[in-house]
Phi, psi and omega in degrees: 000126190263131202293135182260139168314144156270160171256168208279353158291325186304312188310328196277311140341295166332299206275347143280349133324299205288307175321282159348279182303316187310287179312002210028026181278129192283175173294337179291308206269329176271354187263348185269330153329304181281334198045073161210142199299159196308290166346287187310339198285308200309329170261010156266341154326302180312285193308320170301312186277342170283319173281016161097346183284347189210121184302136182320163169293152173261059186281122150307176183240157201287357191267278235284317195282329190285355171283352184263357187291110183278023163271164234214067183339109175261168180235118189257164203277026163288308175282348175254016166165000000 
């Protein structure tokens, strides 16, 4: 996917983004940094991430979060016969 021009807010936005993950600072404390409402921060995201500039999101799969899970198969007397 070949990466779309920015408009010099996106850029600005991109670049403030970019800060934020590096720092590890959420989304909530830059967008109250910036005074700009949360919603808004969230759709130049979307958009930065549609246009090739900001990596996609990663969502586990309910397979990959249940191997961290500290329950346990019992063999109930249904399952065994």
């Amino acid at each position: 996917m070949s990466k779309s021009t920015l408009t010099p807010k996106q850029a600005y936005y991109l670049k403030q983004l970019q800060d934020a993950e590096t720092n590890g600072q959420s989304i909530k404390a830059l967008a109250e940094q910036l005074s700009i409402r949360i919603e808004a921060l969230y759709n130049y995201r979307y958009t930065l991430r549609k246009k090739g500039w900001l990596a996609p999101v990663e969502h586990s799969t309910r397979r990959q979060a249940s191997t961290n899970s500290s329950f346990v198969t019992v063999p109930t007397a249904t399952s065994m016969g």
